[in-house]
C-alpha positions in Angstrom: -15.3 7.3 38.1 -12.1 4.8 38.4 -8.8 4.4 38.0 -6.5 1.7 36.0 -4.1 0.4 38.3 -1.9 -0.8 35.0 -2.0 2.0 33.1 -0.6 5.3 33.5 -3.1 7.0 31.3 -5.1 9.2 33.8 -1.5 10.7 34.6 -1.2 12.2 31.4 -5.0 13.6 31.2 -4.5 17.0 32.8 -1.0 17.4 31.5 -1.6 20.2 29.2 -3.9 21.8 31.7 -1.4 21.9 34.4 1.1 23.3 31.9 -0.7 26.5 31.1 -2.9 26.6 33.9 -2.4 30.5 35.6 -4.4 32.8 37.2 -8.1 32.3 37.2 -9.0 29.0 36.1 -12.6 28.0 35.4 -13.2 24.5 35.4 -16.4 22.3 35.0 -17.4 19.0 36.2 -16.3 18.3 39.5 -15.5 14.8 39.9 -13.6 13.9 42.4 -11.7 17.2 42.4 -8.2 15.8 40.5 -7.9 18.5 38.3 -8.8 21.4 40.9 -6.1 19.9 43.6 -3.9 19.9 41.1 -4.6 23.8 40.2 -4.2 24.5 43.5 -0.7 23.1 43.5 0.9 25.7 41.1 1.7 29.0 42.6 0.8 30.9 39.2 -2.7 29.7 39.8 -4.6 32.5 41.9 -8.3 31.0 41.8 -10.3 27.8 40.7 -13.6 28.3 40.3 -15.6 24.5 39.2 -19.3 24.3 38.1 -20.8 21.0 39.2 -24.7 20.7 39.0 -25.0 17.4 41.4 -25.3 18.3 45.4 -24.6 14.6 45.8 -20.9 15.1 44.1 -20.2 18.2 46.1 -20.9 16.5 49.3 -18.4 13.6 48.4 -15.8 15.9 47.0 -15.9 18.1 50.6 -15.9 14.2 52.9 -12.4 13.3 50.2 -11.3 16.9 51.7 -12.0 16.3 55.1 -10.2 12.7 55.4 -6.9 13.8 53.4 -6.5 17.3 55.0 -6.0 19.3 51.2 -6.1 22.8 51.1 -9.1 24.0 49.1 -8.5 27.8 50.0 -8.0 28.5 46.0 -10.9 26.1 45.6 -15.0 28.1 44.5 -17.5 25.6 43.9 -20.6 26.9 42.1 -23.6 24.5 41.8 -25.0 25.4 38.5 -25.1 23.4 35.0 -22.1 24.5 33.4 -23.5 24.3 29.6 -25.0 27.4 30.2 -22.0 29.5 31.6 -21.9 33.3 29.9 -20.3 36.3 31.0 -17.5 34.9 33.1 -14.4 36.1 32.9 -10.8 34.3 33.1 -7.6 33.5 32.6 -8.0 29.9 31.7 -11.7 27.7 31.0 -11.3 23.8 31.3 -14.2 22.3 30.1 -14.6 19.1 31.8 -17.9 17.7 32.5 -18.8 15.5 29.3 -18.7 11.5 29.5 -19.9 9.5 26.6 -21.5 12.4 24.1 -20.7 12.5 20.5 -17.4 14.9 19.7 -19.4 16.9 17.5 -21.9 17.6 20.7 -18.7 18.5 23.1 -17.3 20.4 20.6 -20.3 22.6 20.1 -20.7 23.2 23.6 -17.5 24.1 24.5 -17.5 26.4 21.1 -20.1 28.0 22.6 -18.7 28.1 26.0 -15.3 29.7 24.3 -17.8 32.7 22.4 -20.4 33.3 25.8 -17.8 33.6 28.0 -14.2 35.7 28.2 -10.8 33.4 28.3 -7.4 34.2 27.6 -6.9 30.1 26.9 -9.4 27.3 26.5 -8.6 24.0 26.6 -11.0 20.8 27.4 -11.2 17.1 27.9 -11.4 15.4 25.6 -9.3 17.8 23.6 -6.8 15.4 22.7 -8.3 12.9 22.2 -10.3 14.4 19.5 -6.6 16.0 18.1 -5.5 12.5 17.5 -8.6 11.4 15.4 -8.9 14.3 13.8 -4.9 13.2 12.3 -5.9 9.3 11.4 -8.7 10.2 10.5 -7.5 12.5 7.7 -3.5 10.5 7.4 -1.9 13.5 8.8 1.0 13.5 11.7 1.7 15.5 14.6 2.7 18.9 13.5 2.3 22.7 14.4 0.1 22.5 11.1 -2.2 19.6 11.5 -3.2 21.0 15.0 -3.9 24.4 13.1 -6.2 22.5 10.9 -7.8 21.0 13.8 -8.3 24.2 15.5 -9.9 25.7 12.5 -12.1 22.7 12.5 -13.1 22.8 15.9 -14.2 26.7 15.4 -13.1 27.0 19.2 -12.4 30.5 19.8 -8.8 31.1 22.1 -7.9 27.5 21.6 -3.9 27.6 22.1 -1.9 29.4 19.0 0.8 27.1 18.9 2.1 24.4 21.7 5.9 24.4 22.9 8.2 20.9 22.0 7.0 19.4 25.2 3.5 19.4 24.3 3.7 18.2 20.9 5.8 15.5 23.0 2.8 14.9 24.7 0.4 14.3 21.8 2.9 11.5 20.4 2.5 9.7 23.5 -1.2 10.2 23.5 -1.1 8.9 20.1 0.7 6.1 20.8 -1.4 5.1 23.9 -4.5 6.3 21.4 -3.6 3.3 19.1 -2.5 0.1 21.7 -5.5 0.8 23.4 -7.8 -1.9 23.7 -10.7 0.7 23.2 -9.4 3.5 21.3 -10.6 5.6 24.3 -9.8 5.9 27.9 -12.7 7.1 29.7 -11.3 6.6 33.6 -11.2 8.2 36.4 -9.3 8.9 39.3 -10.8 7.3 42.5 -8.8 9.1 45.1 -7.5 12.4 45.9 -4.3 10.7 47.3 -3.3 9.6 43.1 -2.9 13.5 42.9 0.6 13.2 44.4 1.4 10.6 41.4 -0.1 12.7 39.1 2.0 15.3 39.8 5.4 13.0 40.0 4.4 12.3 36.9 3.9 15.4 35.6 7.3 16.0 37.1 8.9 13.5 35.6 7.7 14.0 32.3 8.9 17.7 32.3 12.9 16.3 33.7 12.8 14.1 30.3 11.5 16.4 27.5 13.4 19.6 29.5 10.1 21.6 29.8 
């Protein structure tokens, strides 16, 4: 888990998240809780449940708490292994506990996460990421139609139908960051709870420029 002071990427990670996010919100991987503050945040957001399997994880995400005062009233932490979820009900699941695995292994789990499980919207990192190679790999752009291949491919089941102007904005800036970065991938993390605030003054911001 870390953060890259000179580059805005982590801002953008939860952006499409956040944008949908409503009601009950499943969520796995804890981390240092970045995406569940931020859920919390948005009044249309009733409950975030998070499945982390590591005690040791917990207890650091509850000391982060302590020390910057954050509500956590929305907040239900389950310790269990959240590959084998089933029969949980939602308005939103945010798959968010893979690292360095293969796309075709994240893809199958959350495909079987989507099918075990019953969610009005599913969405998971690193969704976009796999959007964008999914495009150079196969010369396509950024259309309405190349993300409905990709959904097809993916097998997901209540992957998003379509995606509003904004969002398809966002997936030409991934795709831009995508290709100047060093690595092709970004795998960092936030380090504090404090970046939430500029993660959401970004997310602000980005909304003021593309009218969302």
């Amino acid at each position: 888990m870390g953060y890259d002071q000179n580059s805005y990427w982590q801002s953008t990670e939860f952006y499409i998240e956040l944008c949908k996010a409503t009601g009950v919100c499943i969520t796995t991987g804890l981390g240092l809780g970045i995406l569940q503050t931020h859920l919390c945040l948005k009044e249309d957001v009733t409950k975030v449940i998070v499945y982390e399997k590591s005690l040791d994880v917990i207890e650091i995400f509850y000391r982060l708490i302590e020390y910057n005062k954050f509500d956590i009233s929305k907040i239900e932490i389950r310790n269990e292994n959240a590959d084998t979820i089933t029969g949980q009900m939602c308005d939103c699941l945010y798959p968010d506990h893979f690292s360095t695995e293969p796309e075709n292994y994240i893809i199958n789990i959350v495909k079987n996460l989507s099918y075990n499980n019953q969610a009005n919207l599913v969405w998971y990192w690193p969704a976009g990421h796999h959007f964008i190679k999914f495009i150079l790999k196969n010369n396509l752009s950024i259309t309405p139609e190349s993300y409905e291949l990709w959904k097809n491919y993916t097998n997901i089941k209540n992957l998003p139908e379509n995606f509003e102007k904004n969002i398809f904005s966002y997936f030409i800036e991934l795709y831009d960051i995508y290709k100047s970065s060093r690595t092709g991938m970004f795998r960092d993390q936030i380090v504090s709870i404090e970046q939430r605030n500029k993660l959401l003054s970004y997310s602000k911001k980005i909304k003021k420029n593309i009218n969302l």
